[in-house]
N, C-alpha and C positions, 0 to 999 in steps of 0.2 A: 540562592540556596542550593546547596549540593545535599545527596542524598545517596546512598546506595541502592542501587536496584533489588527490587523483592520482588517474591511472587507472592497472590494472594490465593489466601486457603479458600474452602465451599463456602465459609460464610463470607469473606469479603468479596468473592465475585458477587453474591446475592447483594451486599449493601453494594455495592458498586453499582449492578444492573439498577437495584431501587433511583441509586443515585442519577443517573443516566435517564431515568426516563421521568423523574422529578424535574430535571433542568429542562428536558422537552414541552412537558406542561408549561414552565415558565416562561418558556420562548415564543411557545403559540401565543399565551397569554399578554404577551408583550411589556409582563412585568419585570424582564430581567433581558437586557443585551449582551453582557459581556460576564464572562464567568471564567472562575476562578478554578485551581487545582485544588483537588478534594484533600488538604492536607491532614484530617482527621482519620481520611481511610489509608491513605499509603504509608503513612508513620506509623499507624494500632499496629504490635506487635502480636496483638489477638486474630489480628485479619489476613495477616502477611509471615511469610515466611523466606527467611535467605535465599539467597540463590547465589550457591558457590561456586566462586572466582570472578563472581561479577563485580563491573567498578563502579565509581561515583559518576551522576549524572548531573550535570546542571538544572533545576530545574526552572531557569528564568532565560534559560537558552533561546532562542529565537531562529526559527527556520527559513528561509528565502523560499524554497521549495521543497518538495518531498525528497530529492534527491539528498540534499542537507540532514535532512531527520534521519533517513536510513543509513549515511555513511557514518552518522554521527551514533546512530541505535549501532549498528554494526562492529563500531570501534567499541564499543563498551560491552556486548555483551559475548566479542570475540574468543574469550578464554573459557567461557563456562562450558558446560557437559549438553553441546546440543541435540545427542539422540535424546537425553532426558526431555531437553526445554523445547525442541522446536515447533512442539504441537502441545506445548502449557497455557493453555489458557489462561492461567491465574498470571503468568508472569506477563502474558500482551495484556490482560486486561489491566492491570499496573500500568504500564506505559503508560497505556491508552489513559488512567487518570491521572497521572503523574506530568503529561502532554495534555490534560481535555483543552486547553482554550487552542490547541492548535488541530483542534481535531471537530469543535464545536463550537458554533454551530456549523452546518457543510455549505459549501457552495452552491452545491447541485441538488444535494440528496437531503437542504434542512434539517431536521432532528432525527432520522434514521437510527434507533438503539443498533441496527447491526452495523454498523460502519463504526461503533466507537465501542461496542461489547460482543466478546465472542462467547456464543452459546456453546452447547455439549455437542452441535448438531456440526458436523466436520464439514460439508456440503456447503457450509453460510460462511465457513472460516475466511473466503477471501473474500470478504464483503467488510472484514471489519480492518478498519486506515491501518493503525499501529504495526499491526501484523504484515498485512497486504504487503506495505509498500516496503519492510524491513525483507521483506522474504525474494522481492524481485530483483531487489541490491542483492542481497545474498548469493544469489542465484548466476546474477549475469553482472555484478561488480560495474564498471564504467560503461558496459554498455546499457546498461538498466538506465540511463539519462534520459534514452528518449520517452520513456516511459513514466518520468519521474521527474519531471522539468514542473511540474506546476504546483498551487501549493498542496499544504497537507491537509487542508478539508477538501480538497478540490474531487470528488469521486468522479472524476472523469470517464470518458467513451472506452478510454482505454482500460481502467479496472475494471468498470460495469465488464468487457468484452471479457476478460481477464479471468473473471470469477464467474464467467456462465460458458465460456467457449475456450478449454483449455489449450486447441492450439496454439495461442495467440502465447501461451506459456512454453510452449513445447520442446523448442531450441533454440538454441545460439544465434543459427543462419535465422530463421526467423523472426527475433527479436531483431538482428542485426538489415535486415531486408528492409523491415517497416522502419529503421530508423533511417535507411537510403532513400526512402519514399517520402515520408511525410514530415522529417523532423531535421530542424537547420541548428547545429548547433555555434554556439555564441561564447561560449567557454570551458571549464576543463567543470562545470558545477551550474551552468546555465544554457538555454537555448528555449528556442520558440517552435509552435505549431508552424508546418510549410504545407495544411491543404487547406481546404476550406469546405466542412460538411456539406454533405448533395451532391459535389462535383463528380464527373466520372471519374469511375478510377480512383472513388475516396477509399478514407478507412476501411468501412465495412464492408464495399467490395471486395480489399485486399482480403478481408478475412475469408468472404464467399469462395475467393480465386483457391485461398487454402487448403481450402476441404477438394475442390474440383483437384485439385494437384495432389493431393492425398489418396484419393479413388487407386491411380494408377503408382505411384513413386512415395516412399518411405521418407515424409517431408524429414522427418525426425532429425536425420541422418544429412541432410542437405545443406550444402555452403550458403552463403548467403548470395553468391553472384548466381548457382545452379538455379535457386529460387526464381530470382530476379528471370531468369532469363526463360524460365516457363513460365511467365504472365504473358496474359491474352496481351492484344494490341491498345486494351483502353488504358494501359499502364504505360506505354510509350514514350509517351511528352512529361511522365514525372523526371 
Protein backbone atom coordinates (compact mmCIF):
# COMPACT_ATOMS: atom_id res chain seq x y z
CA UNK A 1 0.00 0.00 0.00
CA UNK A 2 1.14 3.40 -0.83
CA UNK A 3 0.26 6.37 0.99
CA UNK A 4 1.15 9.90 1.10
CA UNK A 5 3.10 11.25 3.91
CA UNK A 6 1.22 13.41 6.62
CA UNK A 7 1.78 15.09 9.57
CA UNK A 8 -0.22 14.49 12.71
CA UNK A 9 -2.14 17.19 14.47
CA UNK A 10 -1.96 17.42 18.94
CA UNK A 11 -4.47 15.00 18.98
CA UNK A 12 -2.95 12.38 16.80
CA UNK A 13 0.52 12.59 18.48
CA UNK A 14 -1.70 11.86 21.81
CA UNK A 15 -3.58 8.71 20.12
CA UNK A 16 -0.36 7.70 18.75
CA UNK A 17 1.86 8.08 22.15
CA UNK A 18 -1.59 6.08 23.76
CA UNK A 19 -0.90 3.75 20.92
CA UNK A 20 2.89 3.18 21.53
CA UNK A 21 2.65 2.52 24.90
CA UNK A 22 -0.55 0.16 24.57
CA UNK A 23 1.68 -2.09 22.17
CA UNK A 24 4.49 -1.90 25.14
CA UNK A 25 2.04 -3.37 27.67
CA UNK A 26 1.33 -6.16 25.15
CA UNK A 27 4.95 -6.97 24.59
CA UNK A 28 5.86 -7.24 28.13
CA UNK A 29 2.78 -9.26 28.51
CA UNK A 30 3.73 -11.49 25.85
CA UNK A 31 0.27 -11.39 24.40
CA UNK A 32 1.37 -9.95 21.07
CA UNK A 33 4.78 -10.54 19.04
CA UNK A 34 4.56 -8.90 15.94
CA UNK A 35 2.58 -5.72 15.27
CA UNK A 36 1.02 -4.06 12.79
CA UNK A 37 1.03 -0.20 11.25
CA UNK A 38 -1.60 1.69 13.09
CA UNK A 39 -3.59 2.23 9.92
CA UNK A 40 -6.60 3.91 11.71
CA UNK A 41 -4.30 6.73 12.94
CA UNK A 42 -2.20 7.72 9.86
CA UNK A 43 -5.31 7.55 7.37
CA UNK A 44 -7.91 9.79 10.14
CA UNK A 45 -7.98 12.97 8.30
CA UNK A 46 -9.12 14.09 11.94
CA UNK A 47 -5.61 13.31 13.24
CA UNK A 48 -3.29 14.23 10.36
CA UNK A 49 -2.66 16.95 8.29
CA UNK A 50 -0.79 17.39 4.70
CA UNK A 51 2.40 18.05 4.28
CA UNK A 52 3.14 19.90 1.21
CA UNK A 53 5.12 18.51 -1.59
CA UNK A 54 5.54 15.46 0.12
CA UNK A 55 5.41 12.06 -1.93
CA UNK A 56 3.96 8.60 -1.71
CA UNK A 57 5.53 6.17 0.54
CA UNK A 58 5.37 2.45 0.33
CA UNK A 59 4.24 1.36 3.25
CA UNK A 60 4.96 -2.62 2.98
CA UNK A 61 8.58 -1.46 2.16
CA UNK A 62 11.09 -3.40 3.92
CA UNK A 63 14.44 -2.13 5.15
CA UNK A 64 17.83 -4.07 5.30
CA UNK A 65 19.16 -1.37 7.50
CA UNK A 66 18.75 2.01 8.82
CA UNK A 67 20.75 3.28 6.09
CA UNK A 68 17.91 2.04 3.65
CA UNK A 69 15.02 3.68 5.66
CA UNK A 70 16.81 7.04 5.79
CA UNK A 71 17.93 7.26 2.00
CA UNK A 72 14.61 5.94 1.28
CA UNK A 73 12.72 8.72 4.11
CA UNK A 74 15.17 11.25 2.63
CA UNK A 75 14.15 10.69 -1.17
CA UNK A 76 10.42 11.28 -0.31
CA UNK A 77 10.48 13.93 1.97
CA UNK A 78 13.31 15.82 -0.26
CA UNK A 79 10.83 18.67 -1.69
CA UNK A 80 8.93 19.81 1.27
CA UNK A 81 9.56 23.12 3.33
CA UNK A 82 12.13 21.70 5.90
CA UNK A 83 12.63 24.93 8.10
CA UNK A 84 8.98 24.20 8.58
CA UNK A 85 9.22 20.22 9.04
CA UNK A 86 12.52 19.39 10.47
CA UNK A 87 11.68 19.85 13.98
CA UNK A 88 7.66 18.60 13.41
CA UNK A 89 6.95 16.22 15.57
CA UNK A 90 3.73 15.39 14.23
CA UNK A 91 5.20 14.48 10.90
CA UNK A 92 8.32 11.95 12.53
CA UNK A 93 5.84 10.71 14.63
CA UNK A 94 3.70 9.54 11.39
CA UNK A 95 6.71 7.88 10.24
CA UNK A 96 7.46 6.41 13.18
CA UNK A 97 3.64 4.79 12.84
CA UNK A 98 3.42 4.52 9.38
CA UNK A 99 7.14 2.29 9.87
CA UNK A 100 6.19 0.90 13.78
CA UNK A 101 6.90 -2.82 12.87
CA UNK A 102 10.42 -1.66 11.68
CA UNK A 103 10.90 0.46 14.63
CA UNK A 104 9.20 -2.14 17.24
CA UNK A 105 9.91 -3.88 19.04
CA UNK A 106 13.97 -2.54 19.62
CA UNK A 107 16.86 -4.63 19.65
CA UNK A 108 18.42 -3.12 22.48
CA UNK A 109 16.26 -0.66 24.00
CA UNK A 110 12.72 -3.24 23.94
CA UNK A 111 9.74 -1.04 24.17
CA UNK A 112 11.39 2.33 24.90
CA UNK A 113 8.16 5.01 23.99
CA UNK A 114 11.04 7.50 23.21
CA UNK A 115 12.81 5.66 20.49
CA UNK A 116 9.46 5.37 18.57
CA UNK A 117 7.50 8.93 19.97
CA UNK A 118 8.83 12.13 20.04
CA UNK A 119 7.81 14.26 22.99
CA UNK A 120 7.65 18.32 23.05
CA UNK A 121 10.78 18.00 25.20
CA UNK A 122 13.67 18.79 22.08
CA UNK A 123 16.65 17.20 24.46
CA UNK A 124 14.96 13.49 23.98
CA UNK A 125 14.49 14.40 20.08
CA UNK A 126 17.40 12.03 19.10
CA UNK A 127 16.37 9.26 21.10
CA UNK A 128 13.41 8.78 18.89
CA UNK A 129 14.54 5.99 15.38
CA UNK A 130 12.26 7.60 12.66
CA UNK A 131 13.77 10.87 13.27
CA UNK A 132 17.45 10.02 14.48
CA UNK A 133 18.38 8.02 11.84
CA UNK A 134 16.54 10.34 8.90
CA UNK A 135 18.49 13.38 10.35
CA UNK A 136 22.11 11.65 10.31
CA UNK A 137 21.59 10.68 6.47
CA UNK A 138 20.46 14.24 5.96
CA UNK A 139 23.30 15.46 7.50
CA UNK A 140 26.40 13.60 6.24
CA UNK A 141 24.51 11.65 3.05
CA UNK A 142 26.96 8.39 2.09
CA UNK A 143 28.97 8.89 4.72
CA UNK A 144 26.29 8.60 7.58
CA UNK A 145 26.85 4.51 6.47
CA UNK A 146 29.00 3.93 9.13
CA UNK A 147 26.55 4.98 11.39
CA UNK A 148 23.63 3.49 9.82
CA UNK A 149 24.79 -0.03 8.60
CA UNK A 150 22.34 -1.83 11.26
CA UNK A 151 18.96 -2.40 11.45
CA UNK A 152 16.10 0.09 12.14
CA UNK A 153 15.11 -1.07 15.79
CA UNK A 154 18.65 -1.45 16.25
CA UNK A 155 19.41 1.76 19.10
CA UNK A 156 22.83 1.10 18.96
CA UNK A 157 26.22 2.36 20.93
CA UNK A 158 26.38 4.79 18.24
CA UNK A 159 22.76 6.75 18.68
CA UNK A 160 22.67 6.16 22.39
CA UNK A 161 26.52 8.18 21.97
CA UNK A 162 24.75 10.38 19.32
CA UNK A 163 21.82 11.68 21.41
CA UNK A 164 23.80 12.27 24.84
CA UNK A 165 27.34 13.35 23.45
CA UNK A 166 26.89 15.55 20.54
CA UNK A 167 30.50 15.57 19.32
CA UNK A 168 30.09 12.41 17.94
CA UNK A 169 27.46 14.70 15.57
CA UNK A 170 29.65 17.50 15.20
CA UNK A 171 31.40 17.19 11.79
CA UNK A 172 32.21 15.70 8.68
CA UNK A 173 36.07 14.83 9.70
CA UNK A 174 34.53 13.20 12.60
CA UNK A 175 31.95 11.20 11.34
CA UNK A 176 34.49 10.41 8.54
CA UNK A 177 37.42 9.44 11.38
CA UNK A 178 35.18 6.88 13.17
CA UNK A 179 34.24 5.48 10.01
CA UNK A 180 38.36 4.90 9.25
CA UNK A 181 38.47 3.22 12.59
CA UNK A 182 35.76 1.07 13.33
CA UNK A 183 33.68 0.49 10.40
CA UNK A 184 34.47 -1.89 7.15
CA UNK A 185 32.35 -1.23 4.50
CA UNK A 186 30.92 -4.20 2.12
CA UNK A 187 28.95 -2.02 -0.33
CA UNK A 188 27.61 1.29 -1.76
CA UNK A 189 24.26 0.46 1.25
CA UNK A 190 26.00 -2.26 3.49
CA UNK A 191 28.93 -3.00 5.78
CA UNK A 192 29.94 -4.32 9.27
CA UNK A 193 31.14 -3.34 12.75
CA UNK A 194 35.40 -3.64 12.59
CA UNK A 195 36.03 -3.35 16.64
CA UNK A 196 34.97 -5.36 19.14
CA UNK A 197 33.59 -3.43 22.53
CA UNK A 198 36.23 -3.37 25.57
CA UNK A 199 39.11 -3.50 23.32
CA UNK A 200 41.59 -0.63 23.48
CA UNK A 201 41.30 1.99 21.45
CA UNK A 202 37.28 1.05 21.06
CA UNK A 203 34.44 3.28 20.53
CA UNK A 204 33.98 4.97 23.48
CA UNK A 205 37.62 5.82 23.81
CA UNK A 206 37.52 7.37 20.41
CA UNK A 207 34.74 9.51 21.90
CA UNK A 208 36.94 10.18 25.20
CA UNK A 209 40.13 10.97 22.72
CA UNK A 210 37.49 13.75 21.30
CA UNK A 211 36.75 15.76 24.01
CA UNK A 212 40.76 15.62 25.05
CA UNK A 213 41.43 16.98 21.44
CA UNK A 214 38.76 19.46 21.74
CA UNK A 215 40.42 21.12 25.26
CA UNK A 216 43.21 22.50 22.88
CA UNK A 217 42.12 22.47 18.80
CA UNK A 218 38.57 23.43 17.25
CA UNK A 219 37.62 19.62 16.37
CA UNK A 220 34.69 21.14 14.41
CA UNK A 221 36.76 22.52 11.81
CA UNK A 222 39.09 19.43 11.50
CA UNK A 223 39.79 16.93 8.39
CA UNK A 224 39.39 13.66 9.10
CA UNK A 225 43.27 12.60 8.48
CA UNK A 226 44.07 16.01 11.17
CA UNK A 227 41.92 13.92 13.63
CA UNK A 228 43.21 10.65 12.89
CA UNK A 229 46.51 11.92 13.50
CA UNK A 230 46.02 13.45 16.96
CA UNK A 231 45.03 10.15 18.50
CA UNK A 232 47.06 9.04 21.48
CA UNK A 233 49.20 5.77 20.45
CA UNK A 234 46.19 3.26 21.71
CA UNK A 235 44.63 3.99 18.29
CA UNK A 236 47.68 2.91 16.34
CA UNK A 237 47.07 -0.78 15.13
CA UNK A 238 43.39 0.32 14.12
Amino acid sequence: MKLKIRSFNDEGNLKFKKFVIEKKKEFKSKKTKTFKVPFHLIKDKKLTTEVKDSMEIDLDKKFNNAYEYASYLNEKISNIDLKKYRWDRGLFNWVSAAYFPSFFPGMRSGTDEKNRFLSEEKGKWRRQLARTLWEIYYVYKEDSLCLLYKPTNNYSDELETISKSPIMFSSKGVVQAYSALYFKKKSSTSGEQAYKRGEVGDFRDFIEELYQIELNLDIYRMSKDQILNKLNEKFSKK
